[in-house]
C-alpha positions as CSV (number, residue, x, y, z in Angstrom):
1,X,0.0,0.0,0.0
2,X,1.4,3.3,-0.7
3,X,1.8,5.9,1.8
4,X,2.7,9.7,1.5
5,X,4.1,11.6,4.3
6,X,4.1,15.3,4.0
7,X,5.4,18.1,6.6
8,X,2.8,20.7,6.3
9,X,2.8,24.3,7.7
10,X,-0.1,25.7,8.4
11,X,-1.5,29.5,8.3
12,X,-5.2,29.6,10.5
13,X,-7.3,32.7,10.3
14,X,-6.2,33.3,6.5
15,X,-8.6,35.2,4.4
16,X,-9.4,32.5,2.2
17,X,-8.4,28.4,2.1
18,X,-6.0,27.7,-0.2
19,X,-2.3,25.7,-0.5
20,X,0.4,28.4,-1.4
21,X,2.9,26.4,-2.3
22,X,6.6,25.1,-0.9
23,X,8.1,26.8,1.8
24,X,11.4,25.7,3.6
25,X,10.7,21.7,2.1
26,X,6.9,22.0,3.7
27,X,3.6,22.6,2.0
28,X,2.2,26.0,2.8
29,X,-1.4,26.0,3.6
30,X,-3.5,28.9,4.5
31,X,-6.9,28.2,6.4
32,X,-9.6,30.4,7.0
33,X,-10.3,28.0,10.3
34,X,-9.4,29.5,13.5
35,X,-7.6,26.9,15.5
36,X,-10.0,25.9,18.0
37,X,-11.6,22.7,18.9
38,X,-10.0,21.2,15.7
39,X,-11.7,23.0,13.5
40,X,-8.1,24.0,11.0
41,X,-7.1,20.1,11.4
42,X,-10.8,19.5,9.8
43,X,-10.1,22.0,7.5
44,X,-6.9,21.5,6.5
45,X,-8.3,17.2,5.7
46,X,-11.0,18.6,4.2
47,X,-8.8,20.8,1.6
48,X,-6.3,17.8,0.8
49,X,-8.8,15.4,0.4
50,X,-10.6,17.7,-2.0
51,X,-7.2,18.9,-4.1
52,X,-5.9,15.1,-3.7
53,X,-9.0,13.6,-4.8
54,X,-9.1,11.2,-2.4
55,X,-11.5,10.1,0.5
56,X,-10.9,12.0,4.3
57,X,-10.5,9.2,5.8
58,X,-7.3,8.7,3.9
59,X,-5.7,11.3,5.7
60,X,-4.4,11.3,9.2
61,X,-2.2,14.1,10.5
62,X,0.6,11.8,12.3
63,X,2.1,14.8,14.1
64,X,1.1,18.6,15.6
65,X,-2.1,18.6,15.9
66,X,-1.6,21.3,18.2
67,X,1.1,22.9,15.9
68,X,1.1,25.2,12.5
69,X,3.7,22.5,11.6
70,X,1.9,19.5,10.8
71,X,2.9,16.0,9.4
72,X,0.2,14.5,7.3
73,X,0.1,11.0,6.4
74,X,-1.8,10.1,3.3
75,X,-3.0,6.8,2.4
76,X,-3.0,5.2,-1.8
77,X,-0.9,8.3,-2.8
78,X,2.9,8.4,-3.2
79,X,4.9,11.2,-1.9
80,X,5.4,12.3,-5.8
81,X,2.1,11.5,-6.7
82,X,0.6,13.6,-3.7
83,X,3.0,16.4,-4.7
84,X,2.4,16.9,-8.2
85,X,-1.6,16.9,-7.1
86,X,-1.4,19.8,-4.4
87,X,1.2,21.8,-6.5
88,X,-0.4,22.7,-10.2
């Protein structure tokens, strides 16, 4: 089974959702989500799973929940594959 691990870094209270792009080896992802009861980390699975075309439950964030500096870990996808989906 593949399996794509991605270090994300995460910007809540943004204007708009949206990925940005690479920053420092990490996706950049703005969220209009404030960081409260989960409700970025439900974002932020939410946008992935929409950009990566793939089911949420695909998508587990394996570290920081409580961080903007996130690692994601996403299920059928390789780290390439995942890539070249979220960066167009």
């Amino acid at each position: 089974m593949l399996i794509a691990d991605l270090d994300i870094r995460v910007i809540p209270r943004a204007g708009r959702s949206g990925i940005a792009g690479l920053r420092e080896g990490a996706l950049l992802v703005k969220l209009a989500a404030a960081p409260v009861d989960g409700a970025a980390n439900q974002e932020l699975i939410a946008l992935l799973a929409k950009a990566l075309r793939i089911p949420k439950r695909d998508i587990t964030i394996v570290l920081g929940e409580r961080a903007r500096t996130k690692r994601v870990r996403i299920a059928g996808l390789d780290r390439d594959e995942a890539l070249a989906r979220l960066i167009i």
